[in-house]
N, C-alpha and C positions, 0 to 999 in steps of 0.2 A: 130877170131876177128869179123865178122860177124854175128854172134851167141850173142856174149857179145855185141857189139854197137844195133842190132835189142832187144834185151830184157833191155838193157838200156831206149831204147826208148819205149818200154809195158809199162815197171815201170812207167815213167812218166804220161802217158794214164790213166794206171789202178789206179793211185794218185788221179786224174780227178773223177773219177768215185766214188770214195769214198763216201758214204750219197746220192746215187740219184740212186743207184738199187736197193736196199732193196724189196724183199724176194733175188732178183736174185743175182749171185756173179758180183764185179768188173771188169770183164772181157773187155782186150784191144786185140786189132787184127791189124800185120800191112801188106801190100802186097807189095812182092819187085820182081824186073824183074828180067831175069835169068842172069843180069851182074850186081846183087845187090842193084840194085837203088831203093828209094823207090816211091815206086807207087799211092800208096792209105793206110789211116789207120783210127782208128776209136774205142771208146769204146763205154760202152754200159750203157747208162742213159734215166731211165725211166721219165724223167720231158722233154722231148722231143721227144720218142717214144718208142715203143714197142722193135723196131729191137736190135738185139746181137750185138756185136761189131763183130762178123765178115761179118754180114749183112752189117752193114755201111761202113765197107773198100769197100767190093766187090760193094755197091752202087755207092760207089766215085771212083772206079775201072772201072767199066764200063766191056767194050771189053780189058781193058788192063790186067783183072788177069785173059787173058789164057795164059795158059805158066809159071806161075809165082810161086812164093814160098808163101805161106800164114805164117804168125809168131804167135802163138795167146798164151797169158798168160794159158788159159788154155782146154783142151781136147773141140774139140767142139759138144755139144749135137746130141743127137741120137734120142730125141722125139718129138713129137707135143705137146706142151702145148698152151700156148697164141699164137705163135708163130711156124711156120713150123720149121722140123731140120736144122742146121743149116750144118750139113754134106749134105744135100741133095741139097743146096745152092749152097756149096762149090765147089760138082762134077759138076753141073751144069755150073757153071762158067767156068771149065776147068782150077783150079787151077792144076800143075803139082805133087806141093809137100806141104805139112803140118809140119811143126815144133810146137809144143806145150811142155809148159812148167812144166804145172801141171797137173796129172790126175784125171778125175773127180771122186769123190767121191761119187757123191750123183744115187744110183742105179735106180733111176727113168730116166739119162740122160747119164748114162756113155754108153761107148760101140764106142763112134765114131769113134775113131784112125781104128777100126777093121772094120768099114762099110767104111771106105775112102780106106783102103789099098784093100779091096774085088773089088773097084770101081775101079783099078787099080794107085790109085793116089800115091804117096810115104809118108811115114810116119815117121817121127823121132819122140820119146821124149827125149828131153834134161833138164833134169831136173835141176829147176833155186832155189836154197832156196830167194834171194832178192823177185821172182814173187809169192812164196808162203809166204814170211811173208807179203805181202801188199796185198792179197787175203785172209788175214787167219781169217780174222772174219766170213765169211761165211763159210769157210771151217770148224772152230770152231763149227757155227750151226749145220752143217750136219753131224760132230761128235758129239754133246752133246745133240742139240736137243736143244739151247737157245745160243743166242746171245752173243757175247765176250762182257764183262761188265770190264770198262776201269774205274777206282776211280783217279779223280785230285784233286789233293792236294797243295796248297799254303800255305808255312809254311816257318817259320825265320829257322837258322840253327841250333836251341836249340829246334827245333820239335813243335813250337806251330805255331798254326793256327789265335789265337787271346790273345789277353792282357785278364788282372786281370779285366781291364774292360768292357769286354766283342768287343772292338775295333778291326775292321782286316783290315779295309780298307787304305793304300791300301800296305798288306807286301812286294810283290813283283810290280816289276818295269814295265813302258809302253811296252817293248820288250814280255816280258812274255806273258803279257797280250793281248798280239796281238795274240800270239801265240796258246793262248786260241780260241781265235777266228776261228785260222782256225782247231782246234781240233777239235772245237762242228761242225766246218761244214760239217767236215767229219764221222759224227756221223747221224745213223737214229733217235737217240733218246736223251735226256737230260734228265737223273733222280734225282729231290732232294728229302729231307723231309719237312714235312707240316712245319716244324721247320724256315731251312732256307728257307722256302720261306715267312713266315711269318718276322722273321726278316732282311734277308738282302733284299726282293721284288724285283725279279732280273726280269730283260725280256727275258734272254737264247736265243735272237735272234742273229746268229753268225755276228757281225758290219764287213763291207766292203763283205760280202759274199749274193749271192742269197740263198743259201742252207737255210731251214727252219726246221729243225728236229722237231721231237714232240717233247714234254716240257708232261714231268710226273710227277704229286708230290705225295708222298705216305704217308699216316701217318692218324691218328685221328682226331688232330687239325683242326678247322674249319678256311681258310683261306678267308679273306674279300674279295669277288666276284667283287671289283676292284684294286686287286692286279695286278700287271704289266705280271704275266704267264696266266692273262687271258684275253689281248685285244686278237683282230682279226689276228695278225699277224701269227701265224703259230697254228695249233694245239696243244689243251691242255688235259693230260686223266688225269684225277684224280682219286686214289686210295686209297679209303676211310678205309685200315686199315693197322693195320703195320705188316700184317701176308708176310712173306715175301715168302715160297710158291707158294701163289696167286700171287705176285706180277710178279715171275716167270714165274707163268702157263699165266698171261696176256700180257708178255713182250714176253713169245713163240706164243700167239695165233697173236698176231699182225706180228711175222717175223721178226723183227728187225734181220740187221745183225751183228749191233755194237751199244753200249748202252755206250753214257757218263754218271757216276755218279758223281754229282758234290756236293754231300753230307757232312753233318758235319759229326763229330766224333762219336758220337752216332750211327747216320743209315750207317754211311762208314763203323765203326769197324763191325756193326753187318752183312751187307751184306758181308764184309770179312771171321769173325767168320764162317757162312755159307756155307762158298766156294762158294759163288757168283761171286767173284771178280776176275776176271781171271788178269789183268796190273794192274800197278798202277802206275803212272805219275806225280812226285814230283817237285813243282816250288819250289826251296831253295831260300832264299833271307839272303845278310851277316850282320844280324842283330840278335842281343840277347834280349831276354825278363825278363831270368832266371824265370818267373812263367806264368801264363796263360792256355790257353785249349789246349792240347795236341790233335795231328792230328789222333790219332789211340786211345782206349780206350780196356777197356777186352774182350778178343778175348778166352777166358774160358781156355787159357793157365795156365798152373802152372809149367811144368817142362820144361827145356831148350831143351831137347831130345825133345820136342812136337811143338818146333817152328815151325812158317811159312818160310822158304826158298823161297829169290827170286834172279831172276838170270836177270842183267843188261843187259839191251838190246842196251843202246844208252847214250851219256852223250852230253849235248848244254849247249854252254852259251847263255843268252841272256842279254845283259846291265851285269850290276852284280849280274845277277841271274844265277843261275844252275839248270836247266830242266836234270833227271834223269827217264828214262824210264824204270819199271821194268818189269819180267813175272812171276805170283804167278807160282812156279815150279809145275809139277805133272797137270797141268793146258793145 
């Protein structure tokens, strides 16, 4: 019970953290006394400083994490980077015991559980799938080597995204659309094409959220230098061609650990086609068009045997919409 109610309470943390560590992972940490209480806890977002999240417990900790149990979403580092270890932290403090929930992956920082247990400290993993699906963007990087790249789609329940005349605004309903909101905030990044940014001139700044992700737009098309992705408000990279490669190799060299594409039909299907597109996140709305622009285009399929499989991750309503979360399989 204490196990499930402490990584209930990570989840929550590590939610928080979402779009504001970027290169680092989401990582939450909480301290609890040796009759379970909790003591001090903390994630780790770099728009307020450098420290890990288990830095910040043991900050708000004080002299209270000796003795105490540390909870942390994930294995705590074993290097100096920007940052001293955070296992060397931990011994210091006079933590008793460590629980962790994911092991770290990334071989430049793994190793800690084994330099904490050396230091006489105790060490469990309990391993939590909830604390690795809400860490799994960065996790995703340090497997593939590029960013989990998440494709939103607002579309009527006959699959199109806009009318015969070209009209989209607005298919789905205010709930969605808020929804949106705290999607992109949880996002390092926001990618369209020169396309839509030329016609629908969006500002990508997530409304009611501090979070500012960068704002990407890729393509050929020359987009008018006071288009609304180019005031002051948060960062803008422009990607002057629609080799999508490149677009790749610049979205690794930046770090990104999660990449909203909020693209049309054209650069969606294609970054799909590609195996770019690892989720894909459908706003349905119960409405018919019977013609219009279709949300997905040729994806160079021809035989049924060669489909794309995705496997449902989550289903919301919102007002009378239906948010559907999926995960390209093999992905």
């Amino acid at each position: 019970m204490f196990i499930d109610d402490a990584y209930a309470h990570l989840y929550s943390l590590s939610l928080k953290g979402l779009g504001v560590t970027t290169p680092n992972p989401n990582v939450s940490a909480a301290i609890y006394s040796p009759a379970g209480e909790l003591i001090a806890d903390g994630f780790h977002n770099l728009t307020r400083s450098v420290d890990h999240a288990e830095i910040v417990a043991l900050k708000s900790a004080g002299s209270l994490a000796y003795g105490s149990t540390m909870v942390i979403s994930l294995e705590p580092c074993a290097h100096t980077g920007k940052t001293p270890p955070c296992t060397q932290a931990i011994i210091d403090a006079g933590v008793a015991k460590v629980i962790y929930a994911v092991s770290d992956p990334n071989p430049i920082a793994a190793g800690g559980a084994q330099i904490l247990q050396e230091a006489g400290i105790a060490v469990e993993f309990c391993e939590s799938t909830q604390l690795t699906f809400i860490q799994r963007a960065w996790l995703h990087k340090v497997a593939t080597g590029r960013a989990l790249m998440i494709w939103k789609v607002a579309i009527t329940i006959d699959g199109k995204v806009a009318a015969s005349d070209g009209s989209s605004k607005w298919i789905t309903g205010h709930e969605s659309r808020e929804d949106v909101q705290l999607l992109r905030s949880q996002s390092d990044a926001i990618l369209i094409g020169t396309n839509t940014a030329i016609i629908d001139n969006p500002h990508l700044i997530p409304r009611g959220h501090s979070a500012r992700p960068v704002r990407i737009i890729c393509g050929g098309q020359e987009v008018a230098p006071d288009n609304h992705i180019f005031d002051d408000q948060a960062r803008t990279l422009l990607v002057k061609d629609k080799s999508i490669p490149n677009l790749v190799s610049i979205l690794r060299e930046e770090g990104f650990n999660q990449v909203l594409v909020e693209a049309g039909p054209t650069f969606g299907s294609a970054l799909m086609g590609s195996g770019n597109i690892d989720e894909l996140v459908i706003y349905q709305a119960p409405k018919l068009l019977g013609s219009g622009k279709e949300f997905v285009r040729d994806l160079g399929i021809t035989s049924l045997a060669d489909h794309l499989e995705l496997e449902l991750l989550s289903v919301q309503q919102f007002g009378t919409d239906i948010k559907s979360h999926y995960r390209v399989k093999g992905h």
